[in-house]
Every structure is written in structure tokens, then in C-alpha cells.
C-alpha positions as CSV (number, residue, x, y, z in Angstrom):
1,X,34.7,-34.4,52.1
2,X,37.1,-32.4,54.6
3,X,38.0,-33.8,57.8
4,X,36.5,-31.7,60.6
5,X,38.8,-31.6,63.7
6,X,37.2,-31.5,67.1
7,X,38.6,-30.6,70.6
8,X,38.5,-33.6,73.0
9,X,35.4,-31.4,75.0
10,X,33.0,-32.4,72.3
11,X,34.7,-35.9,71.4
12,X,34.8,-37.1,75.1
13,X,31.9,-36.4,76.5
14,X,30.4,-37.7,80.0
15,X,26.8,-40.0,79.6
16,X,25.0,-37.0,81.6
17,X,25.9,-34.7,78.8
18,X,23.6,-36.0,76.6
19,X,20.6,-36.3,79.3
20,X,17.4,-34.1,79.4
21,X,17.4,-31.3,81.4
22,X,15.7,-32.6,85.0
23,X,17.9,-35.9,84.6
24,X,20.8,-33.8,83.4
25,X,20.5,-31.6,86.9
26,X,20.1,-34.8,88.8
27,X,23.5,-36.0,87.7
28,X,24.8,-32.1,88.5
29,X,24.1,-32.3,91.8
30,X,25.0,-35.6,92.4
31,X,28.8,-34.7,91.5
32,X,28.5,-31.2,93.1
33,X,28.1,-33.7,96.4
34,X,30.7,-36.0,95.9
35,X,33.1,-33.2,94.8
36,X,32.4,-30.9,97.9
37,X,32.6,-34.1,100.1
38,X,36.3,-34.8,98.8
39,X,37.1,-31.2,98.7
40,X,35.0,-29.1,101.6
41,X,37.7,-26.4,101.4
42,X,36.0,-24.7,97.9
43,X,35.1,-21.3,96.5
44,X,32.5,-20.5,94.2
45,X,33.4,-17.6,91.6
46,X,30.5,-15.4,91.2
47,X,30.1,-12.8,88.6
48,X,26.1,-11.9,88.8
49,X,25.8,-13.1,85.3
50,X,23.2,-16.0,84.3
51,X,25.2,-18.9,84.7
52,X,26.6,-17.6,88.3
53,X,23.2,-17.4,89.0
54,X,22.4,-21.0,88.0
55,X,25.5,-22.4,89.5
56,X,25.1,-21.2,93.2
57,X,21.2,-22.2,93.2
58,X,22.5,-25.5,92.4
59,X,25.4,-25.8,94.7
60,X,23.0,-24.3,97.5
61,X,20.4,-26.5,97.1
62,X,22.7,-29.6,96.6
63,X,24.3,-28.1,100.5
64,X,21.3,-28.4,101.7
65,X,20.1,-31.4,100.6
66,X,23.0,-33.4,101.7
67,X,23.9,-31.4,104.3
68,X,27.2,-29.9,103.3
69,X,29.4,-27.3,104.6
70,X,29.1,-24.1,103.2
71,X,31.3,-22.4,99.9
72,X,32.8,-19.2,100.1
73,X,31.8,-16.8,97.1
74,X,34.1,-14.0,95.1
75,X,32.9,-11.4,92.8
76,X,36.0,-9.6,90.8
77,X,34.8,-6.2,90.6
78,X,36.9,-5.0,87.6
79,X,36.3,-1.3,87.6
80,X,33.9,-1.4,85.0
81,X,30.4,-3.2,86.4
82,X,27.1,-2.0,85.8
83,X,25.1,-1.0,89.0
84,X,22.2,-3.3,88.1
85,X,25.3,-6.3,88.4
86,X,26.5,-4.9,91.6
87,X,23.2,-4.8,93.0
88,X,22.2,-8.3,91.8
89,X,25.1,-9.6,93.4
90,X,23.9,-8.1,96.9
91,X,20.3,-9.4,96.6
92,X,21.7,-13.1,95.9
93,X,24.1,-12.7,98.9
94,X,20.9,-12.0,101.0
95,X,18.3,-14.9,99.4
96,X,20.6,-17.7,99.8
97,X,22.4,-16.7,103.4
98,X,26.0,-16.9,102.1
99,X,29.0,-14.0,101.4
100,X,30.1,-13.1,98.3
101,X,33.1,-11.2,98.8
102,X,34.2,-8.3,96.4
103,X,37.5,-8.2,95.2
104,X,39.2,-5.0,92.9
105,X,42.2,-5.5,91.2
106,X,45.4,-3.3,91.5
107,X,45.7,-2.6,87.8
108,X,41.8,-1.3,86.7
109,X,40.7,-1.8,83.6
110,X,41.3,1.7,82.3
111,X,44.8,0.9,83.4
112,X,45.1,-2.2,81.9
113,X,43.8,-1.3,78.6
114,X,46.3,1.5,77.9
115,X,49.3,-0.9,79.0
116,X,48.9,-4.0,76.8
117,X,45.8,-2.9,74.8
118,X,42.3,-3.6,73.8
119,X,40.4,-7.1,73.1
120,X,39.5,-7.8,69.4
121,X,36.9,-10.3,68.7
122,X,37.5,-12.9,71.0
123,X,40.4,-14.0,73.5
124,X,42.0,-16.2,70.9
125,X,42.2,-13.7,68.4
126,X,43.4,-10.9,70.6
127,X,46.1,-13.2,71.8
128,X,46.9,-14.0,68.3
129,X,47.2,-10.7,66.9
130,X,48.8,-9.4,70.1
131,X,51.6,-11.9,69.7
132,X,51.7,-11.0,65.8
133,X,52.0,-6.8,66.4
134,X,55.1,-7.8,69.2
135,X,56.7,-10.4,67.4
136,X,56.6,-8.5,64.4
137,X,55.9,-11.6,61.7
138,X,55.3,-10.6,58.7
139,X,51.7,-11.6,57.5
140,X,53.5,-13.0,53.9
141,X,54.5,-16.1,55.7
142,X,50.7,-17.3,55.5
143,X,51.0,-17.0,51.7
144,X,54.7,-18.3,51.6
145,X,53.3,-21.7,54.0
146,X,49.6,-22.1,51.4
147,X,52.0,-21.9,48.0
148,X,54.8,-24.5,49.5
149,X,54.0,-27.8,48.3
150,X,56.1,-29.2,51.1
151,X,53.9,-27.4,54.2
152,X,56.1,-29.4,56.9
153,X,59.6,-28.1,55.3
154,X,58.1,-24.6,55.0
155,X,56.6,-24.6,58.3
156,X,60.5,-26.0,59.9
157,X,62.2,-23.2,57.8
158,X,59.8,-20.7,59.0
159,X,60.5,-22.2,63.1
160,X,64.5,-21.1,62.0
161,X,63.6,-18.1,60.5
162,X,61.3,-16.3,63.2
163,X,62.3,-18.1,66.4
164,X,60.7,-18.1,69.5
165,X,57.7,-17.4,67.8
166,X,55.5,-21.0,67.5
167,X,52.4,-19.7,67.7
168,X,52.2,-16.9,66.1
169,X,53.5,-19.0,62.7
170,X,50.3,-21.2,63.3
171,X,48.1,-18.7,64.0
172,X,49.2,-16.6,61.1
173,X,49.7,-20.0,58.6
174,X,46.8,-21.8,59.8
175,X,48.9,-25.0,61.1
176,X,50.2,-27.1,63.7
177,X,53.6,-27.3,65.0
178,X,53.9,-30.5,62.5
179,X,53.1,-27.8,59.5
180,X,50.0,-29.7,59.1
181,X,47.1,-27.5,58.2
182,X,44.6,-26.8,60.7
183,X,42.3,-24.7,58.7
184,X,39.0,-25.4,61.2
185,X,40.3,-24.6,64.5
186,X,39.7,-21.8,66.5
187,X,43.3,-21.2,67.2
188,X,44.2,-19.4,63.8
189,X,43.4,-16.5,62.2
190,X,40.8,-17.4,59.3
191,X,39.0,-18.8,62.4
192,X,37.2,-15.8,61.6
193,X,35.9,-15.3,58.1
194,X,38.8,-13.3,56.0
195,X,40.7,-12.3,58.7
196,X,44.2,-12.6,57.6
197,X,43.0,-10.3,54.3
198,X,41.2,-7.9,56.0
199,X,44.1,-7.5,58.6
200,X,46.9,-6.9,55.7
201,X,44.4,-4.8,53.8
202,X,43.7,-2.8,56.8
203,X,46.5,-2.5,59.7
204,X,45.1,-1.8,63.2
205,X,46.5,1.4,64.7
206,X,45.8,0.2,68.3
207,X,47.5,-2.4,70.8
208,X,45.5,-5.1,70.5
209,X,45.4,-7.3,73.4
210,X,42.9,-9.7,76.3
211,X,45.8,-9.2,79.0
212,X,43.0,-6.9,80.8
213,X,41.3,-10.2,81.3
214,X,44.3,-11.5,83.2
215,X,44.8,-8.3,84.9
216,X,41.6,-7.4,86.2
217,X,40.2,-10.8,86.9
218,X,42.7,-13.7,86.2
219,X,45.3,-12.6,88.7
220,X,43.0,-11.7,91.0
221,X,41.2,-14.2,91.3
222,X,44.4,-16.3,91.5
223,X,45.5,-14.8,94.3
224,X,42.7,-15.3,96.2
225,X,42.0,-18.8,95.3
226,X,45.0,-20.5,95.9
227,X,44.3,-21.1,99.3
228,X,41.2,-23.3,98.6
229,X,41.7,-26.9,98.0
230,X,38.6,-26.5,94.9
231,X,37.6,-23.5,92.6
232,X,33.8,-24.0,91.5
233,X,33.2,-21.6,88.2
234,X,30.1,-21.0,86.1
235,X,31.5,-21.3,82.9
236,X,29.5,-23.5,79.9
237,X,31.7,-25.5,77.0
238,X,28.4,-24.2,75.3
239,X,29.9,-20.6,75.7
240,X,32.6,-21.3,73.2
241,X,36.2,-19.6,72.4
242,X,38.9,-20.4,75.4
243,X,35.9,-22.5,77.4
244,X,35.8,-25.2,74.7
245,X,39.1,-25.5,73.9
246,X,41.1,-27.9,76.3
247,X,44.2,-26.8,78.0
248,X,47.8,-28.9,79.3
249,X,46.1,-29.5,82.5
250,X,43.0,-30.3,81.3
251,X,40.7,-27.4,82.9
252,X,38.2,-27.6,80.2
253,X,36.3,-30.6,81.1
254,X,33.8,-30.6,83.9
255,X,36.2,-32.0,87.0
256,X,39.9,-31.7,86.9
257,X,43.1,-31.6,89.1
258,X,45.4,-28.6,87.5
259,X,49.3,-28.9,87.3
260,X,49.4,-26.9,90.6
261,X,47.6,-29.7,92.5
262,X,44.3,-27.4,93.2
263,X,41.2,-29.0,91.6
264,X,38.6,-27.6,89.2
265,X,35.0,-28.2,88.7
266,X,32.7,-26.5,86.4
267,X,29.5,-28.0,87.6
268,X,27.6,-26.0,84.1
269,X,30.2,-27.1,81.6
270,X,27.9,-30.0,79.6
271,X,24.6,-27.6,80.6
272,X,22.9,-26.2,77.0
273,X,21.1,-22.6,76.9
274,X,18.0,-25.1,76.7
275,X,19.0,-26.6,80.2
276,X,19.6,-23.4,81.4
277,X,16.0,-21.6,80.2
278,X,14.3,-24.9,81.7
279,X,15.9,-24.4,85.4
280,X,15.5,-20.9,85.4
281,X,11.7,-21.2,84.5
282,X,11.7,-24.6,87.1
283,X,13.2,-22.8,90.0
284,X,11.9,-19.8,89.7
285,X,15.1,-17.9,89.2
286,X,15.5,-14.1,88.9
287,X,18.2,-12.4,86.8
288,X,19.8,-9.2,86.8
289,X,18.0,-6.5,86.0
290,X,21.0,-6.2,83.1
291,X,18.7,-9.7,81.6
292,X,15.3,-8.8,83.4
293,X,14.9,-4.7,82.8
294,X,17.1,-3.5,80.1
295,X,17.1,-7.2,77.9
296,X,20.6,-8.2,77.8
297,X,21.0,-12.0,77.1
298,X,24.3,-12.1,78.6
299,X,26.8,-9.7,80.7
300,X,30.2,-11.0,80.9
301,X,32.4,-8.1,81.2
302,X,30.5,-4.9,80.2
303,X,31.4,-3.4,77.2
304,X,33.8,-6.1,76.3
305,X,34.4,-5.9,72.7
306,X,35.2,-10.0,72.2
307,X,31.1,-9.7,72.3
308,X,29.8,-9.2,69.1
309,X,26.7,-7.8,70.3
310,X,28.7,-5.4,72.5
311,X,27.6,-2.2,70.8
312,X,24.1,-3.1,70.9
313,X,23.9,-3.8,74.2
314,X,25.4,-1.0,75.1
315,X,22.6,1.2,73.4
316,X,20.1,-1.1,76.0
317,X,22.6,-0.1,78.7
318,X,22.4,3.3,78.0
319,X,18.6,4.6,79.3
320,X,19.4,3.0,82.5
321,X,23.5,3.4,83.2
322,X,24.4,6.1,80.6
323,X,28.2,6.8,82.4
324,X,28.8,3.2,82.2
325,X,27.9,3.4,78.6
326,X,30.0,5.9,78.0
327,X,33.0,4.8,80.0
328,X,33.0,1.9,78.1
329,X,33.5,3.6,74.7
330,X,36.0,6.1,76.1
331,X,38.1,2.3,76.9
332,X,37.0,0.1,73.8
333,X,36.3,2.8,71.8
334,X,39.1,1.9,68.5
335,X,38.1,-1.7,69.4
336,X,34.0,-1.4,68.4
337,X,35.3,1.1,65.3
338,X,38.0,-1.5,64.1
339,X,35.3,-4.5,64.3
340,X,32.5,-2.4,62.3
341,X,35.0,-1.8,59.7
342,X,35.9,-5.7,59.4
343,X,32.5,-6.1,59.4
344,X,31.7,-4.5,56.2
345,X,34.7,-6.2,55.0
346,X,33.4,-9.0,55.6
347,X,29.9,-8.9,54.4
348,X,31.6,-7.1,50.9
349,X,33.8,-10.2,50.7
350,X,31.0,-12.5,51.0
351,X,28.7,-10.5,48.1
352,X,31.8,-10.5,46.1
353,X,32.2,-14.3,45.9
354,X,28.7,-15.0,45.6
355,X,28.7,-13.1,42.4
356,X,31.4,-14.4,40.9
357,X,29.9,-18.1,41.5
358,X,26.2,-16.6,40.2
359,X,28.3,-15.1,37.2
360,X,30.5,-18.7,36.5
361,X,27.1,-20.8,36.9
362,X,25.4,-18.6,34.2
363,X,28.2,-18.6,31.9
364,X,27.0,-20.5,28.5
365,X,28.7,-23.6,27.9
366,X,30.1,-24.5,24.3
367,X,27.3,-27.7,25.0
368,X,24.6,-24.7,24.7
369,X,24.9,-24.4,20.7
370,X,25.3,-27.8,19.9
């Protein structure tokens, strides 16, 4: 049986992670207290999505039930928000008595995109391609690194070879640094299904890139946290790609101090979409009219294409916020094409090797006539 190799945010998990939902809250609050206690100087990142809207009824309630002072609120407007968002994140403002400050970044999205390029299935992958189409690796590497029978000598030569370029070699080879071969991670290529193939078969003719994501947002929201002591976010381990996959300074875990002494907490990051359906439906909570009216299950950045349901939900965008819709195909446009296509690729792949296994299990054995 393969070993199965698991990021230390499902391995080391917290007692509360495993509780059920009321208990599981309980605990939540309990540390949202002690942490605003140690670190009353905080801000909350709001985005008008689900778990923003989980995360600030929790932190309010947990103010006032222990009587704590209040957290200051961003929303990073990126140039590309829907109007049922923008108004969602008004009406919160208003119900809970707090001020959730917009911020715009210098560099737009439209902007962004067209400088380093488009996302391409998820963060990882776009970083991994994007470093690929700069550093200009050759894709034959991955076959050179699978037919060596020496993986760690191959994977040294290849570090002399193409240097400077460490991660693209395991992204492309599907390795670690120690050329040992990390097949089941999400930081290579075959993370998704036939990628590497499908990729040499079919060459993208676009930058692909998720710098927007640093442009837009990241950067932003950089700047104008790095004069509180804590940054609360929403995010969920639950959520998967970058979220549950630890960083140097150890960001992915629920409570953290990062390398540049500011602290972290990510109050949601052990909370399932179980917990999350129980509080809203406890609480009372409202969504977006994005989750309420037109039935999107999650938001995120609209149109982003690391979504895989990000064409579909633009279709239930579209009755209600058609020149968002169709802003966001005149920006991701190459990206929703390119994915369709590997798609299909994918899917054909998969028929493929199911027949050839129907075809080998039916073939007649020598034992047959005897």
C-alpha cells in the first residue's frame, strides 16, 4: 500500500477540532477572548463572503460577552465585486455597529491580469506553471527524473543543470528537494489528474499566473495591516489549496506569530461546512444575496477561474449582474477556454484507461481451454 503524505494541518490537530459543532463554537470563542485580550490592537479581514460572515458574528458576540474592545474591519475591494457583495458588506456594517473600511488597490485587476497573467486552476498550479513558462524548463525533465533509477542523482544533476530553479524541478518531476518522489502532494503538477500530459500535448498561449491575488488583495491588505499587533481572517483548512498547506512561519494553523513578529488567528480554520450550516441555521445568519438570491455556494473572488464552478456561477450571476458577468470573461476569458479544453482531456483520458483495463480483464487466459 502507498504511503499517503499529509501536511502537519491535518496530522496536528487541536482537541476542539474534532468536537461537535455547539462545543466546537464554545472552544472558538473561548480563544477569540484570550487572543483579543493579549492582542486588543486587531483587524478583522472582511470579504462579504460566508465565512466573513460567520467569523465577525462570532468575534462580535464573543466582544460582547466578555466585554472586549472593539476590531477594526477591511474589505479589499478588487475592482471586480458583485453589487450584491458590496451591498452585503454595508448591511453587516449597520447590524453589528462596527466599520468596515473599503480599500482599492493601485494595480486593478484588469491591470494586473494583463501584467503577470491569468489564474489556472488553483493558486498552486498557477504559481507552478507561471514559474515553468519564465524559467523556461523543459517539461522532458519529468520523464528524464521517472526513468532514472537513481531519482536523488537525477534530481542533483537536474539542480546543476537548470539553476535557480528548485521548484519548478519539483513541481514539474513530482519531488522533493531530496529527489524523493512526492507524487500525493498538492505542490506538483499531476496534483491534478494528467496535467503534465495534457500541458505538453496542449501548450497554453496565455501568461498564466495568481500574482493578481497579490496585487489586488495581498499587498493591500499588507499595507494596511501592518500596523495592527493581530490580523483575524476567515479562512477554513477545510477550504483546501494554499489554506491547508503550512507555510515557514507557520500561518496555517489556527493561532500563530509570523516571522515579522505580527500574530495570526484564523478563528474558522478547524470549522467544517457542517459546523458552518449548523451556526448559520443557529444564529440566524443572513448571506449575501450572491448565496441567498442568485444560489452561489461560495464567492471568493468573482469570476476567479482557480474555481471550478466558476463558469457556472457566472451563468447564476448573470440575470442579476450581467456587466459583471461579462467583465469577468473579457479578464479570464483564455483561462475558462484553456480549463474546458483540459477538461475533456481529462475525462478522454480517464475512458481511455478504463477500457483498456475492461479490455485486459476480458482477455482469455491460456487456463480458459485447458
Amino acid at each position: 500500500m502507498k504511503e499517503e503524505f499529509r501536511s502537519r494541518v491535518y496530522t496536528d490537530r487541536p482537541d476542539y477540532a474534532d468536537f461537535d459543532a455547539p462545543a466546537k463554537f464554545t472552544a472558538i470563542q473561548s480563544i477569540i477572548a484570550k487572543r483579543l485580550r493579549e492582542h486588543p490592537n486587531a483587524i478583522g479581514s472582511y470579504s462579504g463572503g460566508s465565512d466573513s460572515d460567520i467569523m465577525i458574528d462570532l468575534i462580535e458576540r464573543t466582544r460582547k460577552l466578555f466585554n472586549l474592545p472593539p476590531v477594526k474591519y477591511a474589505f479589499f475591494n478588487t475592482g471586480l465585486e458583485m453589487q450584491a457583495t458590496k451591498n452585503h458588506v454595508m448591511e453587516v456594517a449597520e447590524k453589528y455597529g462596527v466599520e468596515i473600511e473599503e480599500f482599492r488597490p493601485k494595480t486593478n485587476i484588469v491591470q494586473a491580469t494583463r501584467k503577470y497573467g491569468v489564474p489556472f486552476v488553483s493558486k498552486i498550479m498557477s504559481a507552478g506553471l507561471s514559474g515553468w513558462q519564465k524559467k523556461n524548463v523543459p517539461l522532458s525533465i519529468a520523464q528524464e527524473y521517472d526513468q532514472a533509477e537513481d531519482k536523488q542523482a537525477k534530481r542533483a544533476e537536474l539542480k546543476e543543470r537548470y539553476p535557480n530553479c528548485e521548484g519548478t524541478i519539483n513541481f514539474l518531476c513530482c519531488c522533493n528537494s531530496a529527489g524523493e518522489p512526492r507524487p500525493n502532494i498538492q505542490l506538483v503538477i499531476n496534483s491534478s489528474k494528467y496535467m503534465r500530459d495534457f500541458i505538453e500535448e496542449y501548450p497554453p498561449d496565455f501568461q498564466i499566473s495568481a500574482d493578481c491575488c497579490v496585487h489586488c488583495k495581498k499587498n493591500v491588505a499588507h499595507k494596511i495591516q501592518k500596523d495592527y499587533e493581530m490580523v483575524i481572517t476567515g479562512e477554513r483548512r477545510d477550504e483546501g489549496g494554499m489554506r491547508s498547506v503550512p507555510r515557514k512561519d507557520n500561518t496555517a494553523l489556527c493561532f500563530a506569530e509570523t516571522s515579522s513578529g505580527q500574530y495570526r488567528l484564523r478563528p474558522l480554520y478547524y470549522v467544517s461546512d457542517k459546523d458552518k450550516e449548523w451556526y448559520k441555521n443557529y444564529y440566524g445568519i443572513r448571506y449575501s444575496d450572491a448565496y441567498e438570491v442568485y444560489g452561489l455556494t461560495r464567492t471568493g473572488c468573482c469570476g476567479c477561474p482557480i474555481s471550478y464552478k466558476a463558469v457556472d456561477d457566472l451563468e447564476l450571476i448573470r440575470p442579476y449582474e450581467p456587466n459583471v458577468v461579462k467583465a469577468a470573461w473579457n479578464i479570464f476569458g483564455k483561462s475558462y477556454e484553456y480549463r474546458k479544453k483540459y477538461n475533456e482531456y481529462k475525462q478522454e483520458r480517464m475512458a481511455q484507461e478504463k477500457e483498456t483495463a475492461a479490455n485486459v480483464e476480458g482477455q482469455m487466459r491460456l487456463e480458459d481451454f485447458m
